[in-house]
C-alpha positions in Angstrom: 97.9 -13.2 59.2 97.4 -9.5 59.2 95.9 -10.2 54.9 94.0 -13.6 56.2 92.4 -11.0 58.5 91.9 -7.8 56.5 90.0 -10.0 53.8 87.8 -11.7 56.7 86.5 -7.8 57.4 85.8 -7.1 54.1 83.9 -9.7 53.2 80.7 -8.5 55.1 80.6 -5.2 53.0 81.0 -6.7 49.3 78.2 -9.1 50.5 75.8 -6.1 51.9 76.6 -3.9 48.7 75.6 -7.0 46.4 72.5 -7.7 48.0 71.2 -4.4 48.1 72.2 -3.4 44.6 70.4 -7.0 43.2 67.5 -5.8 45.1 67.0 -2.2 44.0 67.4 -3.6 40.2 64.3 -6.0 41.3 62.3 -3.4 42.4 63.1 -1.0 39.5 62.5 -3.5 37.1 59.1 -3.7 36.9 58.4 0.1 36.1 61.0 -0.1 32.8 59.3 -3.2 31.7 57.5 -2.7 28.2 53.7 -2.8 27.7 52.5 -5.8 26.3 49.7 -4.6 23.8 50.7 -3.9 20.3 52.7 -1.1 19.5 50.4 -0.1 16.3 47.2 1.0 18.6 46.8 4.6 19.1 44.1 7.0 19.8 41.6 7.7 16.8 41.3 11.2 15.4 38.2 13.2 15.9 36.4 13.7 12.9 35.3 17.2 12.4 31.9 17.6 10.2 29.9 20.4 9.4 27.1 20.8 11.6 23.6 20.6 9.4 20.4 23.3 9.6 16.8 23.1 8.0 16.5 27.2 8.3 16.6 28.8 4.7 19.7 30.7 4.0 19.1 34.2 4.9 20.1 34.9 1.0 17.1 32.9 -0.2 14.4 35.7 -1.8 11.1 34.6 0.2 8.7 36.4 -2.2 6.4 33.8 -3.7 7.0 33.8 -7.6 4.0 31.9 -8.3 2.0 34.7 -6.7 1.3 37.0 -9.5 0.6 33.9 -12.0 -1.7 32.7 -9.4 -3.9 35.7 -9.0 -4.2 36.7 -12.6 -5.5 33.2 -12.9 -8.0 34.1 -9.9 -9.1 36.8 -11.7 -9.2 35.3 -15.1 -11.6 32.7 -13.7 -13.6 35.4 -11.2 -14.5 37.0 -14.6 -15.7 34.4 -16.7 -17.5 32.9 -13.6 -19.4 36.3 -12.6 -20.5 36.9 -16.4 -21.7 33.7 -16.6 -23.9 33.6 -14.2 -24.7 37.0 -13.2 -25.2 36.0 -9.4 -24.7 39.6 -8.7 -28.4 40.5 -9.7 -30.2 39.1 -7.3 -32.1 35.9 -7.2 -33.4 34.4 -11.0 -37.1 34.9 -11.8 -38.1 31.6 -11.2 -36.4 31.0 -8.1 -37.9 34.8 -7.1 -41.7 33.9 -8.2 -41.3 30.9 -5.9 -40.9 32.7 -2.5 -43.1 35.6 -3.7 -46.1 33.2 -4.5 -45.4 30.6 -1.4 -45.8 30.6 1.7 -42.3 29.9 2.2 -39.9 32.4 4.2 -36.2 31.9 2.8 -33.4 32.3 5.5 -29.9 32.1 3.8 -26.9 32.9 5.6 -23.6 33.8 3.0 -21.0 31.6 3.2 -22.8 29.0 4.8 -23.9 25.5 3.0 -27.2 24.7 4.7 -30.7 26.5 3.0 -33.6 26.9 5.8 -37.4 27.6 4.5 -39.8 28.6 7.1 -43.6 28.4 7.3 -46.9 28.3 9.6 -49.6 26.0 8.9 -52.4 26.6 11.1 -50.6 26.1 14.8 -47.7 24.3 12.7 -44.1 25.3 12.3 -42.9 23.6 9.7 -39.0 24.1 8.7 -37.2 22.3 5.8 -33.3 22.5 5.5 -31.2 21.3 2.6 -27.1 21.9 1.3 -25.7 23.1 -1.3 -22.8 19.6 -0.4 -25.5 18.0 -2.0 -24.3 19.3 -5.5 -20.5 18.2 -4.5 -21.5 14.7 -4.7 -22.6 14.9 -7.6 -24.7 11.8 -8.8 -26.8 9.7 -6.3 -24.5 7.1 -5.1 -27.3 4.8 -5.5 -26.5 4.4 -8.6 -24.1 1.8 -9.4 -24.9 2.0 -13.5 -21.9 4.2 -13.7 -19.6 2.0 -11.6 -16.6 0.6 -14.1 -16.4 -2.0 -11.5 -19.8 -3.5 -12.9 -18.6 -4.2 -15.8 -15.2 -5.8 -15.5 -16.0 -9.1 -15.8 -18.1 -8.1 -18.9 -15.7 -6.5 -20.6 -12.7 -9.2 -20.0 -14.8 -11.3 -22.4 -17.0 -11.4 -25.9 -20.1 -12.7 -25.7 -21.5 -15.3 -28.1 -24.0 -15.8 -30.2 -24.5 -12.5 -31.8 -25.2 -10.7 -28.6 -23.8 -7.4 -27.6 -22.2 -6.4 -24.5 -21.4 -3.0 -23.0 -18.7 -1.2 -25.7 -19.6 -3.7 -28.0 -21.4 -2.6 -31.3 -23.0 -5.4 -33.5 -20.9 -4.5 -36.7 -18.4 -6.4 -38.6 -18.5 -10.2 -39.3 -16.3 -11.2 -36.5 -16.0 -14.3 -35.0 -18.0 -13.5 -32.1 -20.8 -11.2 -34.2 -18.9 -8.0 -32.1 -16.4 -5.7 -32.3 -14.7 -3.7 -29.5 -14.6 0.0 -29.8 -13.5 2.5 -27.7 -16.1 5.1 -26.5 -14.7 8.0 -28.9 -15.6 5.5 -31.7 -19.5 4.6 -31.5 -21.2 5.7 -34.5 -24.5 7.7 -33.5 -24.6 10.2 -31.4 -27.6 8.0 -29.1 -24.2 6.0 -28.7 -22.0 8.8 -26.8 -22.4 8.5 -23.1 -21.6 12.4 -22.6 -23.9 13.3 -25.0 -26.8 11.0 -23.3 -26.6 12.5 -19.9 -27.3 15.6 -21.6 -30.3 14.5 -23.2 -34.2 13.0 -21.3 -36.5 10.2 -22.2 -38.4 12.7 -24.2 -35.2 14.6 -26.2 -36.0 18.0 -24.2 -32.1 18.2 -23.1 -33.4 17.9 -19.7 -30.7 15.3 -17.9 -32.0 13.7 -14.8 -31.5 15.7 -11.5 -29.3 14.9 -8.7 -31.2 14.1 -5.5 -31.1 17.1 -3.3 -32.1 15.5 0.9 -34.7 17.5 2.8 -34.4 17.8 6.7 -38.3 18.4 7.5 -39.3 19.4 11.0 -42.8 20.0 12.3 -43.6 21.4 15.4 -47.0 22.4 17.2 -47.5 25.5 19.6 -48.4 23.5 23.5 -47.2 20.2 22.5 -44.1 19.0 23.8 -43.3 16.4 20.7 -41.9 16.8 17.0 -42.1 15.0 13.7 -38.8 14.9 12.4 -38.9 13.4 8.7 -36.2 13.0 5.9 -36.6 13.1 2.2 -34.9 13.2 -1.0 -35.6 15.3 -3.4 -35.1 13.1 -7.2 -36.1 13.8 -10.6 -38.8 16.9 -9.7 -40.4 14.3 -7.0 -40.3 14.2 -3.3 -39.8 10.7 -1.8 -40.0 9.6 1.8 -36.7 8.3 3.6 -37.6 8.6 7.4 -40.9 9.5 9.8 -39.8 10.1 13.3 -41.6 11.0 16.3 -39.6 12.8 19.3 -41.2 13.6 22.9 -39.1 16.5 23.1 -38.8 19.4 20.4 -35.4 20.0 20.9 -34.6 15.9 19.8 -35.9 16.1 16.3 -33.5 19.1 14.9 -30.5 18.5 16.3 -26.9 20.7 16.1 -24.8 19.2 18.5 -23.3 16.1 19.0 -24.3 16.1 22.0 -27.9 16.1 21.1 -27.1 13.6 18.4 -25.9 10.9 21.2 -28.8 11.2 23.3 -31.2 10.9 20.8 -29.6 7.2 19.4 -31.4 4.6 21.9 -34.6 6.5 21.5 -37.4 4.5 19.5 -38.3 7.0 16.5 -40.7 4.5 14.8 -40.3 1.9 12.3 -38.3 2.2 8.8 -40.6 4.1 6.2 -40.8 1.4 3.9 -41.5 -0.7 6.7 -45.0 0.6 7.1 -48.2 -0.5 5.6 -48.5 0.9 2.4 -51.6 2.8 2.3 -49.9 4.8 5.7 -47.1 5.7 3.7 -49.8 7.4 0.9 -51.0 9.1 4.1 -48.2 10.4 5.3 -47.1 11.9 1.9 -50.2 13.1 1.5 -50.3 15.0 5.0 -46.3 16.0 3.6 -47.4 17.3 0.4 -50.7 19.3 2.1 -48.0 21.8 3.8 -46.5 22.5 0.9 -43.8 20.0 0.6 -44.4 18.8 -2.8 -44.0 19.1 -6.5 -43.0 22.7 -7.2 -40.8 22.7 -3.9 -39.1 19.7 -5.3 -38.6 21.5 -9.0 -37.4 24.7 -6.7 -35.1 23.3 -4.6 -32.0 21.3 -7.1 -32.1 25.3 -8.5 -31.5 27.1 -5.9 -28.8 24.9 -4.7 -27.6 25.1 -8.1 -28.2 29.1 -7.6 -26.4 29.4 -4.3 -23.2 27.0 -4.8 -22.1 29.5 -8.2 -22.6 32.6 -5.7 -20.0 30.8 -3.1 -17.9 29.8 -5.5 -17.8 33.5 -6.7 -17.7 34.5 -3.4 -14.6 32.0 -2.3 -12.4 33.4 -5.7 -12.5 37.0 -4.6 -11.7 35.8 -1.1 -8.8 33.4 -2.4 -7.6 36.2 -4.6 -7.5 39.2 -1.9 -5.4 36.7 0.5 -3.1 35.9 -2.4 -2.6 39.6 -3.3 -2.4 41.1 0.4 
């Protein structure tokens, strides 16, 4: 009875310690149990790289080597171009009997590219302006005889019949009556190309001149308008390009763009070659009567020819004095 008893009591308490001992195991459980991504992720290394400069390492000699080389070739060429020429006497006779028997008045600035000649005629000023850039660009651009691109399509073929084409020469017993040569291999010396830009019409050695343009602006003393013309000067003649008419002086020689712009949707007058014929004769004429003709047009290519080998003189001893300082 007593055992029956004792074993009654006890009961309670094995039950209480199972329960919560089941329990705490269910509530640890969770924090023990393993992670399910895959053991063989881990954390990537940083990378540790050089960092990268464009400065010059301080050890780097920053003297130019090519200095030296430079300016002795500065000088070698400032030599041969000053003995040359001689620019440093003063203007060449002809161009100095010009201006001393002309009315012209010669206004030119050093290191500047634009010529100005100056006069009076009556209650006239007359001024004519002109570049050395004209000499830059060499031959007129006009003239398309020196354009390779004229000739392709003559060149990619023969002609037939005997006849020649450009490098052609009518030698041999070809097929076609030609034969190709190169331009080193023509067989007079009428043939050579270099030789006949050297050479005139008349054998002189006189090559044609390159066109030189003339900014021509004439002005009268209590009028309020300007004539404004452009010509070119080609092959010791003066040719008419333009004839404007501007109500106000200040229109027809412009130096802004400014002035440029406000002068575009004004009506100047017609083209030149636009006008009857026998006004064009006039208007060289009254051109020509201030003293805008032949010898001015023989004048002009050389003193442009004159001034552009004193700049360049000029420009090598300024190039060369940089380089050395």
């Amino acid at each position: 009875m007593f055992s029956i008893r004792n074993l009654t009591r006890s009961l309670p308490r094995c039950s209480s310690r199972l329960s919560s001992s089941s329990l705490a195991r269910r509530t640890i459980a969770p924090l023990h149990k393993p992670s399910q991504l895959p053991r063989n992720w881990s954390i990537a290394p940083i990378a540790c790289r050089a960092a990268f400069s464009t400065g010059l390492p301080r050890f780097e000699d920053q003297t130019g080597l090519v200095d030296s080389e430079l300016s002795s070739k500065l000088a070698s060429e400032l030599q041969l171009e000053a003995e040359a020429t001689n620019v440093t006497d003063g203007l060449p006779p002809n161009l100095k009997e010009y201006l001393d028997t002309s009315p012209w008045e010669l206004q030119d600035t050093p290191g500047e590219e634009e010529v100005v000649l100056k006069r009076t005629f009556g209650k006239e000023k007359i001024k004519v302006s002109f570049t050395v850039a004209d000499l830059n660009y060499g031959e007129d651009t006009e003239n398309f005889s020196e354009d390779p691109a004229m000739y392709d399509e003559e060149d990619s073929s023969m002609q037939q019949g005997g006849a020649q084409s450009k490098g052609t020469i009518n030698q041999g017993r070809t097929k076609g009556g030609n034969i190709n040569v190169a331009p080193e291999d023509k067989i007079a010396p009428a043939d050579r190309e270099e030789l006949a830009d050297d050479e005139s019409a008349d054998g002189t050695g006189i090559g044609p001149m390159w066109p030189a343009h003339l900014h021509i602006t004439i002005e009268k003393d209590g009028i309020a308008g300007a004539l404004q013309i452009e010509a070119v000067v080609r092959d010791g003649e003066i040719q008419t390009e333009n004839f404007h008419f501007f109500a106000a002086k200040a229109l027809a020689d412009v130096k802004t763009a400014e002035a440029e712009w406000s002068r575009r949707n004004m009506y100047t007058g017609p083209a030149f070659t636009n006008l009857d014929e026998e006004l064009q004769v006039y208007i060289d004429k009254y051109i020509a009567e201030r003293g805008i003709d032949t010898a001015l047009a023989v004048w002009v290519p050389d003193y442009v020819d004159y001034k552009e080998q004193k700049e360049y003189v000029n420009w090598l001893g300024q190039v060369k004095e940089f380089v050395d300082a």
